[in-house]
N, C-alpha and C positions, 0 to 999 in steps of 0.2 A: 592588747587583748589577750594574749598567751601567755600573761602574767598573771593574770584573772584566773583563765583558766587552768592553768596550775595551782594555785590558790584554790578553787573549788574540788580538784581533784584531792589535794594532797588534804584539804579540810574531811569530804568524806572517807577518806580511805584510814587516818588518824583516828576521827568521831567515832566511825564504825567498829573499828579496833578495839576501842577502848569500851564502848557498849556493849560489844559481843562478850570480850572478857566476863566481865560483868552479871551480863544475866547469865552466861554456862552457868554458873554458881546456884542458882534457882532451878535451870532448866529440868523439867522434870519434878520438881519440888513443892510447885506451887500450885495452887487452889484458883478457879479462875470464877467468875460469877457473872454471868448473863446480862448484856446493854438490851435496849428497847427492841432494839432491831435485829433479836436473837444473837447478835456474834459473842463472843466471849471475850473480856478482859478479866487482866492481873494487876497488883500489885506491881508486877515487874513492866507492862506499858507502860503503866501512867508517868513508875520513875524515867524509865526510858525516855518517856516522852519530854518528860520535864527538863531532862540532861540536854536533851538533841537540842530545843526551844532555847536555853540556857547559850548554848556554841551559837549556834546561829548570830542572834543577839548581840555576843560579844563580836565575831567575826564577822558579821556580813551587817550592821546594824540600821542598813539602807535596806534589808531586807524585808520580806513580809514570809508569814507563814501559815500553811492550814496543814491542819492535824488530825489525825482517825480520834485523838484522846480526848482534843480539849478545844481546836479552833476549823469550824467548820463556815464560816463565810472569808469568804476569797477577798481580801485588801485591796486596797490602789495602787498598789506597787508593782511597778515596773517589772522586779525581779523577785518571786516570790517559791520558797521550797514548799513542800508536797510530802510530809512523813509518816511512816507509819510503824513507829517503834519496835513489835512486833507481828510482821506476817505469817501465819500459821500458829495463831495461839494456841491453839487447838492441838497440835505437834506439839508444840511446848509444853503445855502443861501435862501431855501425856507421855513423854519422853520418847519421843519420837523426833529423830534429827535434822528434818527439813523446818526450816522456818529460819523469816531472814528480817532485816535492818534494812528498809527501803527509803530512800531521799534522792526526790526528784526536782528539781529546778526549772522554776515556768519564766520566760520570758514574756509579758504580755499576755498571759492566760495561756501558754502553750508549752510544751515540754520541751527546754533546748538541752539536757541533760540527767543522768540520772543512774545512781552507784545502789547495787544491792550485794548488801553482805551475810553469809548463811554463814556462822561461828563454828557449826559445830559439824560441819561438813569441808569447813577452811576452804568458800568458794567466795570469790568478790569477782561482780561482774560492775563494768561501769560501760557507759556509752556517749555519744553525741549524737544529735541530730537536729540541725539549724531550721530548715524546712523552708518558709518563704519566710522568717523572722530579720532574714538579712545582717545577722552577725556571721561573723567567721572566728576559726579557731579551729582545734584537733576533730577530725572526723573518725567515724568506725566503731567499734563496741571491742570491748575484752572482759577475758577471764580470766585472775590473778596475773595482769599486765601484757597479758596474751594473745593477738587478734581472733577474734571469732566471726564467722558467718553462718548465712543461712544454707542448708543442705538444697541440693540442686537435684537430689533423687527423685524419682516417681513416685506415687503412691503407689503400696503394695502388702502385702498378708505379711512384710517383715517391718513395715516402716511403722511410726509412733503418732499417733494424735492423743492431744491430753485436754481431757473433760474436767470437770468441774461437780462438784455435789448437787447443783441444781440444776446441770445439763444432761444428765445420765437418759434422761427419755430421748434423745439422739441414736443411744445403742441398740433399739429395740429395732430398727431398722439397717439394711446392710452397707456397710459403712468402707472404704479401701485402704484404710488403713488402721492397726490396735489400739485399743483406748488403753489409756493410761490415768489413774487419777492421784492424786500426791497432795491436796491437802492443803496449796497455796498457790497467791493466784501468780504472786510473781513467779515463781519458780517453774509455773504450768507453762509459761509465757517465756521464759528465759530459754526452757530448753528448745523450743523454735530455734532461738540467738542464736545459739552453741553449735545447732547441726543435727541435735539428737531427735529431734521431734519434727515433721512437716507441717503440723500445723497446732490449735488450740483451741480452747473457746471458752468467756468466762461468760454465765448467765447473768450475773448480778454484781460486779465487780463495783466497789467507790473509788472514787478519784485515787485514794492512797494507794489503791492496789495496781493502779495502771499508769501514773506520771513516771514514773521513774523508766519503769518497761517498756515504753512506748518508744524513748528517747532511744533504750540497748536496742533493740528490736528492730528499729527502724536504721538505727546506726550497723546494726550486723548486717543487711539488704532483705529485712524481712516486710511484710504488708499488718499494717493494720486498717481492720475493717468495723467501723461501725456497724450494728444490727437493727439500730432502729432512725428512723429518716433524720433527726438530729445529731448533726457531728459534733462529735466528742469536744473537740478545741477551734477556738480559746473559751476558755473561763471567762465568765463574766466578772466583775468587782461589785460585790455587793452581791451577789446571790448567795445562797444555802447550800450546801453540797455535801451536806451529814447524810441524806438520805436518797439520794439518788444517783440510781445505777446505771452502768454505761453496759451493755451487754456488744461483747466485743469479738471476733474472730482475728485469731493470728496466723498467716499461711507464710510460709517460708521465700512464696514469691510470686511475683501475678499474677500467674498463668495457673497457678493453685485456686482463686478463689473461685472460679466460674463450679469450678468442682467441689470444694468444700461446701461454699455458700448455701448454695439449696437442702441441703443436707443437713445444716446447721441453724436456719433462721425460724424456727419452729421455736427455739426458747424465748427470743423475742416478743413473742406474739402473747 
């Protein structure tokens, strides 16, 4: 199994590489045009997407996959990735340097893994998290091959919590820790991971914006909180999942959420 596991590490950390390369070239460059569902894509997703779809394919060919671009019902497969060519279009196409290369890996409809790469910030975080799926292999989350964990601070007038564009009505009330907002949902999520942040919150997040994260997050010893009575995982096979949101809270560690919670479950609603 730690064969495997090498093998899906060294595949994302390679794929990611080589697509980051790639769009820097655009980044800032390109023109993006509005999906149904207000987000924005490029030219440079859809090739993205179609490159990422293409490795997969070749290397994992037991695999299944669902895409922000192009495959939005979840397969029969056992072991299925989770991509999202571009997160933070929107950074992208305005040349602004946050935005990343997310691929997450479901076991059974659940997140047992998952590598995010920001190109133009030179940041790769990758993680594990088996959960009750009962495989084993490498534990923990990193950055640029680094161990990371969650901060064990208090909340306080210097620590970070990081909103979202459709969580902002949160602010209006007094809050224990500074908002932060940046534009993407991994990376709003990643810096829990790392230590920089206590906690998170996405309103409206899709599947692509949170398999991958779920896996860092949970593998650094952070909590994810469902916001609405339906847990997040597993994925069913054979559902839709182009258009619905998982409104999600990230706190650095349990004893965070009794206090974030209340505070935060108003976007839900």
């Amino acid at each position: 199994m730690n064969d495997f596991w090498q093998t899906v590490l060294t595949f994302s950390q390679t794929l990611t590489e080589k697509i980051g390369a790639s769009l820097l070239r655009d980044f800032g460059k390109v023109k993006a045009t509005q999906k149904s569902d207000g987000s924005l894509v490029t030219k440079a997703d859809r090739w993205a997407d179609e490159e990422i779809r293409r490795a997969i394919a070749e290397t994992f060919p037991e695999h299944g996959v669902l895409s922000e671009e192009t495959i939005h019902i979840l397969p029969e497969n056992d072991w299925c990735w989770v991509i999202d060519p571009i997160d933070g279009t929107t950074n992208f196409t305005h040349g602004l340097p946050i935005w990343g290369i997310s691929l997450g890996l479901l076991y059974k409809g659940t997140p047992v893994f998952g590598a995010v790469r920001f190109p133009k910030i030179s940041q790769f975080f990758h993680g594990y998290w088996y959960g009750n799926s009962g495989l084993q292999g490498p534990t923990g989350a990193f950055l640029n091959g680094e161990p990371i964990h969650t901060s064990s601070e208090e909340p306080g007038g210097g620590r970070l919590f990081n909103l979202c564009a459709r969580s902002t009505a949160i602010a209006a009330n007094p809050f224990p820790c500074k908002f932060r907002l940046l534009g993407v949902a991994t990376y709003n999520t990643l810096l829990v991971a790392c230590g920089a942040a206590l906690g998170g919150v996405e309103a409206t997040p899709k599947i692509w914006d949170i398999a991958a994260v779920w896996a860092i997050v949970q593998g650094a010893g952070g909590v994810w909180v469902a916001l609405e009575p339906e847990p997040v995982f597993p994925l069913q096979p054979g559902e839709h999942y182009g258009s619905r949101p998982f409104p999600s809270l990230v706190a650095s560690r349990s004893e965070l959420v009794p206090i974030f919670k209340p505070l935060v479950q108003c976007i839900a609603k």
